[in-house]
C-alpha positions in Angstrom: 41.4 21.4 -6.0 43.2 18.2 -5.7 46.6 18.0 -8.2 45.0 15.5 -11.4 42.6 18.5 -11.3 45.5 21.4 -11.6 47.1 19.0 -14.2 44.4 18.8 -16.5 43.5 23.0 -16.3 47.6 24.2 -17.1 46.4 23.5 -20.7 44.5 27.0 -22.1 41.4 26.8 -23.3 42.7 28.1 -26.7 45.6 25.8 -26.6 42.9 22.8 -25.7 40.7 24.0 -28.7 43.8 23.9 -30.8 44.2 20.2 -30.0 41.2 19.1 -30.9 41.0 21.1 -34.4 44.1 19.3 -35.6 43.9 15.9 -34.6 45.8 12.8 -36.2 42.9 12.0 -39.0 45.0 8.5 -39.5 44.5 8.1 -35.7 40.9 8.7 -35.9 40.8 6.0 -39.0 42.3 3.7 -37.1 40.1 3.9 -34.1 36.8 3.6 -36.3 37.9 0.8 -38.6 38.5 -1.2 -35.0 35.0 0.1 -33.8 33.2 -1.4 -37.3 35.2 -4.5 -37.1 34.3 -5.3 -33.5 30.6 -4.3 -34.2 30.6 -7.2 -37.4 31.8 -10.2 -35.3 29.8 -9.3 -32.2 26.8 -11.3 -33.1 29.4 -14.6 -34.0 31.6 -14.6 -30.7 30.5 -15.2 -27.3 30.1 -12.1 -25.3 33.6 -10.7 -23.6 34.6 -8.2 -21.7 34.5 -4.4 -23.6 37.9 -3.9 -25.1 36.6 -0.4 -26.0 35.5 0.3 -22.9 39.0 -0.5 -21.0 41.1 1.5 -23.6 38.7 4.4 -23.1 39.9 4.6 -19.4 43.5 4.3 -20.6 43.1 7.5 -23.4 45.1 10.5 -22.8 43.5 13.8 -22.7 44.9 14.4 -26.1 42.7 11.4 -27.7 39.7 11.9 -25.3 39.4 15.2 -27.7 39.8 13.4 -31.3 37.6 10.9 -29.9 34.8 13.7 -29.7 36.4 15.1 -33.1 35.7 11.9 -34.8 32.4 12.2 -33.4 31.6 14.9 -35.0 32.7 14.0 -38.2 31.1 10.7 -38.4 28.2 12.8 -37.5 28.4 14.9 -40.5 29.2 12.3 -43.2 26.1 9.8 -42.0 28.9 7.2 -40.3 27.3 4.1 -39.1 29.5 3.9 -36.5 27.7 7.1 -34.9 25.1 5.1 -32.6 27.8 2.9 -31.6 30.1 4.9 -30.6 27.5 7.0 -28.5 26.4 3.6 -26.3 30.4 3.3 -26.3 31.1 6.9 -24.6 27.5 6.0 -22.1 28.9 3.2 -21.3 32.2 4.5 -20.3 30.7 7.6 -18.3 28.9 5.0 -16.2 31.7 2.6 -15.7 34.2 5.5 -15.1 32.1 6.8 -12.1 33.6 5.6 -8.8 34.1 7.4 -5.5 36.2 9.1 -3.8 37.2 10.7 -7.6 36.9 10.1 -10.9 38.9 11.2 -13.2 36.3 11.1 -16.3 33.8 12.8 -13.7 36.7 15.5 -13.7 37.5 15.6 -17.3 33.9 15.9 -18.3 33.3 19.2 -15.8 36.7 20.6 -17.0 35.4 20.4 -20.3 31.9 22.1 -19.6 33.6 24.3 -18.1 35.7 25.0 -21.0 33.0 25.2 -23.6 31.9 28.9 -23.2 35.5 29.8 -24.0 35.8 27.5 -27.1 35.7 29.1 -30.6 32.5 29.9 -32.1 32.6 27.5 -35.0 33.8 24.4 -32.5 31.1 25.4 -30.2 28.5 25.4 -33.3 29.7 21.5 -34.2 29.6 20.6 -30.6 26.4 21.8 -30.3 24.8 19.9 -33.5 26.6 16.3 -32.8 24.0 13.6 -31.2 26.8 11.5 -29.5 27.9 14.3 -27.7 24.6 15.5 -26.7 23.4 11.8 -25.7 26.6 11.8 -23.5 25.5 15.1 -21.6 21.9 13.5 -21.2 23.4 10.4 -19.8 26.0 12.1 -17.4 22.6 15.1 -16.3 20.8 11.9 -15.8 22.9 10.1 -13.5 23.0 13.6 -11.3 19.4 14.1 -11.6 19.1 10.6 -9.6 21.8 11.2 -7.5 19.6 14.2 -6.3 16.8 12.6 -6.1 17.9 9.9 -3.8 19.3 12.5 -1.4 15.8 13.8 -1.5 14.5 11.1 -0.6 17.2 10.2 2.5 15.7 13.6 3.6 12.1 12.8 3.4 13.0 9.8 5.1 14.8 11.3 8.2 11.5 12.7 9.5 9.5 9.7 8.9 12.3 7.8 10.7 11.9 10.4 13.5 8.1 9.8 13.4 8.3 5.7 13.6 10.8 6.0 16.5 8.1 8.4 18.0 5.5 6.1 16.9 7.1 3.3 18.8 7.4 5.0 22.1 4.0 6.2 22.3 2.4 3.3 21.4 4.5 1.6 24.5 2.9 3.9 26.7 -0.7 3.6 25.6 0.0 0.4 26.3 1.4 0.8 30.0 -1.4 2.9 30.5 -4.0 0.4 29.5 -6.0 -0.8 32.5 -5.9 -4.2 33.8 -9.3 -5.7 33.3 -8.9 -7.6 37.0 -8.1 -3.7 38.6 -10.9 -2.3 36.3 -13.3 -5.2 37.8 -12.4 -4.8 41.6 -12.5 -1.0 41.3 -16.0 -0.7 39.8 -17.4 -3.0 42.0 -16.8 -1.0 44.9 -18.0 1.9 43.7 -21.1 0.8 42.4 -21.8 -0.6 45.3 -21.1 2.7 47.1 -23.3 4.9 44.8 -26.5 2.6 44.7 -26.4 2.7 48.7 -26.1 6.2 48.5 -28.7 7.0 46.1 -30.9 4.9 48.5 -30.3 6.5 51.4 -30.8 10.1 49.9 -34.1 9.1 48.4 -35.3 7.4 51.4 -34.0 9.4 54.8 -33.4 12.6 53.5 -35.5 15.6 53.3 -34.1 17.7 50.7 -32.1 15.1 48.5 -35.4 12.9 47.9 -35.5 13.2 44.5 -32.2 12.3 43.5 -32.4 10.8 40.1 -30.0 8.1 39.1 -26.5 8.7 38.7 -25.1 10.4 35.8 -21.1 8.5 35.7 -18.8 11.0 33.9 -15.4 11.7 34.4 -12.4 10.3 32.3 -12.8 6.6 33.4 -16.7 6.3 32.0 -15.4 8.2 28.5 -12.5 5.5 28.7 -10.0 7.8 29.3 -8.6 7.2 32.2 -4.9 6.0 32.8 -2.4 3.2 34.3 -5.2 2.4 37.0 -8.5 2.4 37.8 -8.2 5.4 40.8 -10.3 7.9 39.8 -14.5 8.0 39.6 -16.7 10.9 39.2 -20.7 10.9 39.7 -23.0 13.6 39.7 -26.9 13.0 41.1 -29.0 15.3 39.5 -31.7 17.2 41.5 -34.7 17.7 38.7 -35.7 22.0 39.2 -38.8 22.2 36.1 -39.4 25.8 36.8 -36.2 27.7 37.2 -35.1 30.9 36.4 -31.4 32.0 35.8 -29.3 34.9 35.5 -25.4 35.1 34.2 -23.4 35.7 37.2 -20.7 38.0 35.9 -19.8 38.3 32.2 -17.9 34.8 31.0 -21.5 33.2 31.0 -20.1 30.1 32.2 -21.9 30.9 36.1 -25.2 31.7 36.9 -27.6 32.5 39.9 -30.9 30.5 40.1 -33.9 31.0 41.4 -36.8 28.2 41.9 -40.6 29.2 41.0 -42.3 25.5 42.4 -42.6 25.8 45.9 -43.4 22.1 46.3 -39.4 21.7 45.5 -37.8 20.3 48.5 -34.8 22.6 47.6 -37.2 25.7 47.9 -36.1 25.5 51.6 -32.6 26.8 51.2 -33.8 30.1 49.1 -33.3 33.2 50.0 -34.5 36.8 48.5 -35.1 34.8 45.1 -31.5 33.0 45.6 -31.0 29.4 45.5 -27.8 29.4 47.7 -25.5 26.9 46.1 -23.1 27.1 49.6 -25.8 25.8 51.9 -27.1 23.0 49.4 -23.4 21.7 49.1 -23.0 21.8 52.7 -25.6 20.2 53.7 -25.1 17.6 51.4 -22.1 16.8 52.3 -23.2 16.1 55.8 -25.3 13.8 54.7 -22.7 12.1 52.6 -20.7 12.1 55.5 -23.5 10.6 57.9 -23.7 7.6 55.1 -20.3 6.7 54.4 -20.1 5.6 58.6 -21.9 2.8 57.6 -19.1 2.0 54.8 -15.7 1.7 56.9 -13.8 1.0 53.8 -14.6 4.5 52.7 -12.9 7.8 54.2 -14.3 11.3 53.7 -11.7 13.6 52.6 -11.4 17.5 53.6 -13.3 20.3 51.7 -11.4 21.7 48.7 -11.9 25.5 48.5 -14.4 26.4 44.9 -14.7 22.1 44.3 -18.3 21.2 44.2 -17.3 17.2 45.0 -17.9 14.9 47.9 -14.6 13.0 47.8 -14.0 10.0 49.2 -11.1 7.7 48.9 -10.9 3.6 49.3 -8.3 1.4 49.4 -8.8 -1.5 46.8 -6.1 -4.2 46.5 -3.1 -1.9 45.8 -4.5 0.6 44.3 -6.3 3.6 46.2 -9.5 5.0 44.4 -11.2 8.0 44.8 -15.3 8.4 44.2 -16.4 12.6 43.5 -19.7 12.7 44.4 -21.5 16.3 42.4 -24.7 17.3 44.0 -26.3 19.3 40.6 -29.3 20.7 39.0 -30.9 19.3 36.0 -32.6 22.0 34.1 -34.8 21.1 31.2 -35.0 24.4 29.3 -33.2 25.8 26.3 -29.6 26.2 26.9 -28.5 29.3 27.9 -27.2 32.1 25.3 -23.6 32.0 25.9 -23.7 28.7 24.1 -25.1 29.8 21.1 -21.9 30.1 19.1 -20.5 27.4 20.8 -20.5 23.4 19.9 -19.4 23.6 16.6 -19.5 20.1 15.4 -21.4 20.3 12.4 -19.1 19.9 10.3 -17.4 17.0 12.9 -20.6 15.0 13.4 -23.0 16.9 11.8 -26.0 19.0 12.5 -28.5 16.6 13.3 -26.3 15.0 16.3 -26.3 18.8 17.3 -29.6 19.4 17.4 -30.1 16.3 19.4 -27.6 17.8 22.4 -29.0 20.8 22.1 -32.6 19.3 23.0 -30.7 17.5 26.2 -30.8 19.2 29.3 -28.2 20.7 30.9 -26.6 20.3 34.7 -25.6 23.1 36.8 -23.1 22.5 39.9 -22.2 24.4 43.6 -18.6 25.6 42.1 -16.6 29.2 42.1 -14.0 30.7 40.7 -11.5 33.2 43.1 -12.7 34.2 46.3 -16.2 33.4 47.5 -16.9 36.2 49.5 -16.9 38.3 46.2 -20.0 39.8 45.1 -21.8 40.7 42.3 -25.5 42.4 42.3 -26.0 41.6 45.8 -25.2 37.6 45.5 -21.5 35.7 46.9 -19.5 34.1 44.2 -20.1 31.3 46.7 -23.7 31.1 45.8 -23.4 30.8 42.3 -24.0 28.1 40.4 -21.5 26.6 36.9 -23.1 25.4 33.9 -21.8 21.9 33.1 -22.0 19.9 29.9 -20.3 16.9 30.6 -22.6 14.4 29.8 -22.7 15.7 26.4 -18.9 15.6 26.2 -18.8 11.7 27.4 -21.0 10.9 24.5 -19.1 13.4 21.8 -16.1 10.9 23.2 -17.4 7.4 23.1 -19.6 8.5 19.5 -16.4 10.7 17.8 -16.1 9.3 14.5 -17.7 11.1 11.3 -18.3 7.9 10.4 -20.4 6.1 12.4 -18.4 2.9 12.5 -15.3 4.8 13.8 -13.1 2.1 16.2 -15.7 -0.3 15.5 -15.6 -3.9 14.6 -16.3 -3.1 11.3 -15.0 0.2 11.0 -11.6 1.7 10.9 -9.3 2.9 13.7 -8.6 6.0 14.8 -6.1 7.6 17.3 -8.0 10.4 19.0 -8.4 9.3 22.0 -4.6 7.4 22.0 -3.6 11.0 21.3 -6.2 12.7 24.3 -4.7 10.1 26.8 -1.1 11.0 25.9 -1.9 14.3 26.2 -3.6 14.3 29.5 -0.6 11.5 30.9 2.5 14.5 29.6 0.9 17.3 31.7 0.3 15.2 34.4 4.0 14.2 34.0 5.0 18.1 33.6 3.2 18.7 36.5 4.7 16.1 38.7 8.0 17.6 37.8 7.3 21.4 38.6 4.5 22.1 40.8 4.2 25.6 39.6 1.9 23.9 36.9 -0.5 22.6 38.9 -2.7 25.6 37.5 -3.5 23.4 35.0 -6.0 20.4 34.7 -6.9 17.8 32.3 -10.2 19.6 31.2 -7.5 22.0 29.5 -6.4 19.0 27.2 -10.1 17.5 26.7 -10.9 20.9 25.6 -8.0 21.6 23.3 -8.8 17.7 22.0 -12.7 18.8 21.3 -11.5 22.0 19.5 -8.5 20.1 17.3 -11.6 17.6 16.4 -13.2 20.2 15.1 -10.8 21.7 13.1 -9.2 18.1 11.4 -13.1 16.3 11.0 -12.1 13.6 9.2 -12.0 9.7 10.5 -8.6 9.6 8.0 -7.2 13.0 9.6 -7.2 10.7 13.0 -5.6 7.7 11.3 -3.9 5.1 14.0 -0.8 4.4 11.7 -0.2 8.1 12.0 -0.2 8.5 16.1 3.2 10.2 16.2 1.9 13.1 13.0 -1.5 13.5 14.9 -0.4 13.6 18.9 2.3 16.1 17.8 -0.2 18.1 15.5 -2.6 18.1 19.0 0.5 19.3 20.6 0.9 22.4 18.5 -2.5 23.0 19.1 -2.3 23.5 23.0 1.0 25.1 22.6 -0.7 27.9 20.4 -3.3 28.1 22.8 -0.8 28.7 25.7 1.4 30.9 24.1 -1.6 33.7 23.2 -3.5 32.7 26.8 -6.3 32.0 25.0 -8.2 28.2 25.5 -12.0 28.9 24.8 -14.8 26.5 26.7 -16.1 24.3 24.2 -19.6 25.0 25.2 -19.2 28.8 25.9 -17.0 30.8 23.8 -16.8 33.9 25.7 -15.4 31.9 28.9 -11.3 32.0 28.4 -10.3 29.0 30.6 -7.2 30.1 31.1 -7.9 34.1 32.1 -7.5 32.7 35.8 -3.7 31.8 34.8 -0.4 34.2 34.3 0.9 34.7 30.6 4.0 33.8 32.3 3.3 30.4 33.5 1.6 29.6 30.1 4.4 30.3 28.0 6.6 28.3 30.4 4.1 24.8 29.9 4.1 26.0 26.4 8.4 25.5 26.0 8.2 22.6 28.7 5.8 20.7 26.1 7.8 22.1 23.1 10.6 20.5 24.1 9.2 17.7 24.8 7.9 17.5 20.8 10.8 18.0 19.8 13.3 15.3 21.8 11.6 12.9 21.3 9.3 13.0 24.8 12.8 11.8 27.2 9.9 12.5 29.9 7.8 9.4 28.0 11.4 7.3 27.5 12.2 7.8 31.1 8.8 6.0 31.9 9.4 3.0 30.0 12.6 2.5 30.7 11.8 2.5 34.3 8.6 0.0 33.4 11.1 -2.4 31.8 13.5 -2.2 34.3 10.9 -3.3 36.8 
């Protein structure tokens, strides 16, 4: 308590009371007859300063209490001076209120504080006088803003936090933008590459001659992909009309197959009612291998353990691309019915672009999970075959508005796929940094994107002004899913995709990410300040 403030409260509330019940009633003349005279030659003299107003601030607390006496009398007897005098006491609450303290700020709590302990009968007046109580409004009032703009300087903070956010990721979407000359080169190359090949399967190969055309999936056909154009993913589909299938263990994501035409030129490879998926991979991949002599520029790379691709790499300008080449199985049959509960996206996209997937066909490619020597019912995990879908994920991606004209020219933008490419670019970041999360893939994020689309459906959930709210929002999302080791395929809900991965090392992505969120991604700021350094 500062010393005006111990000054003011040595008086006793009884003694205070005292003071005011027998104030000077000549002094209270005297101040009201100036009052009335002032009011009559305010409309016939130019406007000056508020004599009033300045001898207010001089008043001891002795006549700050007959002022409010007066008050109160005026009040009773029908004074005119009553509305004037009230504006005079607003006036002077406002003008008196200046940091660091104000001493009629001070005077005005010592006297609420004072007023339980006043007598009963003074208590009773000051309740029933308008001045008084138009005083208290005015002084609540100016507290009431006073709150409300410190409410508002906190609503404010995280918005702030959320434009500075917005600012850096929109600076790396935009590093990570492709350049249309690298895009160009890139793709010209390739296609080249896979029309020769495609050739030369249909043409001098026994059982790859009836290849179809290349299905191009893969992040840089869903225009996904980014900073450059390295990365490209085919699959050449073998057609298989009469097929039969069984679930290879209980996830229903792999399956064994078995042909029934014998005029298939892959009915060569099967064995005891066993399509072998091992032996059709590897002979494939000879025969990629046999083609790609003829291309120089093209290098075969070694076999990945469980990875159904043909990779190749090239070197194109600066820039070195790789091409995954999928051998797979187009079946033309009802899906099977693991994915019944799965591709929720009615309320998304709607029922009728569901039914139309669902009358697609779906692919099935030579890929494993653990060890292939496993077995189950007599057949290798080797042998087994994975159900794949992502032709139907490249078109939920390039078609994902509820509106139709979603990131159109005459539509509205949106930021889900800003959001899936920030995503996919922090874990590859994460992952740079600590190996030990090289567990994880990008098909993690695409599927946590699919699932969040799902659950926020709306084109204005998605909005582009609002990257920083929605990429965090996504953020939470794969957290949650990490933290309970729980990421369900999109297309299967009984497959966990991350069963194959320790609690541990979730939760440990889970707190890398979350502190990401919450510094304000230093991983994405150390990017750009590196970029502008260059």
């Amino acid at each position: 308590m500062s010393g005006r403030e111990r000054h003011l409260d040595a008086r006793s509330p009884g003694s205070r009371a005292k003071e005011i019940k027998h104030a000077s009633p000549v002094e209270c003349t005297g101040f009201k007859e100036e009052k009335q005279k002032k009011k009559r030659t305010k409309t016939q003299e130019p406007q000056k300063p508020n004599h009033a107003e300045k001898l207010a601030v001089q008043k001891t607390p002795k006549e700050k209490a007959t002022k409010h006496l007066t008050k109160e009398s005026n009040e009773e007897q029908h004074m005119p001076t009553e509305s004037t005098k009230a504006k005079s006491c607003s006036s002077t609450a406002r003008s008196q209120k200046k940091p660091p303290r104000n001493p009629l700020k001070t005077q005005l709590e010592l006297e609420t504080a004072i007023m339980p302990e006043t007598p009963k009968e003074l208590k009773a007046s000051q309740a029933n006088t308008k001045p008084k109580a138009s005083g208290k409004a005015e002084f609540q009032t100016e507290e009431t803003n006073d709150e409300e703009c410190a409410d508002k300087t906190m609503e404010k903070m995280p918005k702030a936090k959320a434009d500075l956010d917005n600012s850096v990721l929109k600076s790396i979407l935009g590093n990570l933008k492709i350049k249309v000359k690298d895009r160009a080169d890139s793709s010209k190359v390739v296609n080249s590459f896979k029309k020769n090949l495609v050739k030369y399967l249909k043409k001098d190969t026994i059982s790859f001659s009836e290849v179809e055309e290349p299905l191009c999936t893969g992040s840089y056909y869903e225009n996904l992909k980014i900073s450059h154009p390295d990365e490209f993913d085919i699959m050449l589909p073998m057609p298989v009309e009469r097929v039969t299938i069984e679930p290879f263990g209980a996830n229903g994501a792999f399956y064994t197959v078995a042909l029934k035409r014998s005029s298939n030129p892959l009915m060569r490879f099967q064995k005891n009612d066993i399509l072998p998926a091992s032996k059709i991979l590897e002979e494939f991949r000879e025969n990629v291998k046999t083609f790609a002599k003829g291309f120089t520029e093209w290098t075969m790379t070694p076999k990945r353990k469980g990875c159904p691709a043909v990779t190749l790499t090239s070197q194109v300008g600066s820039v070195t691309i790789s091409l995954d080449v999928v051998l797979c199985l187009r079946v033309k049959s009802s899906w099977p019915s693991f994915t019944k509960d799965g591709l929720k996206i009615e309320q998304w996209l709607g029922s009728k672009v569901k039914q139309e997937h669902k009358l697609k066909p779906y692919y099935l490619v030579p890929k494993y999970e653990g060890r292939g020597n496993v077995e189950n019912d007599g057949v290798q995990a080797k042998d087994a075959w994975r159900v794949s879908f992502s032709h139907i994920e490249k078109d939920i991606i390039k078609k994902h508005g509820s509106q139709k004209t979603c990131c159109e020219k005459r539509g509205a933008n949106c930021c889900r796929k800003g959001c899936l490419k920030l995503l996919k670019y922090l874990l590859h970041l994460l992952k740079e940094s600590d190996s030990t999360f090289d567990k994880f893939c990008s098909y993690h994020a695409k599927t946590t994107f699919l699932h969040a689309c799902c659950s926020k459906t709306k084109d204005t959930d998605w909005g582009e002004s609002d990257l920083s709210q929605c990429f965090n929002r996504l953020l939470q999302d794969f957290e949650k899913h990490l933290r309970c080791g729980e990421l369900f395929n999109f297309f299967i809900p009984s497959q966990n995709l991350l069963s194959g991965i320790g609690k541990k090392l979730c939760t440990q992505l889970a707190d890398a990410i979350k502190e990401q969120r919450e510094n304000g991604f230093p991983i994405f700021r150390e990017i750009l300040l590196i970029h502008n350094e260059c």
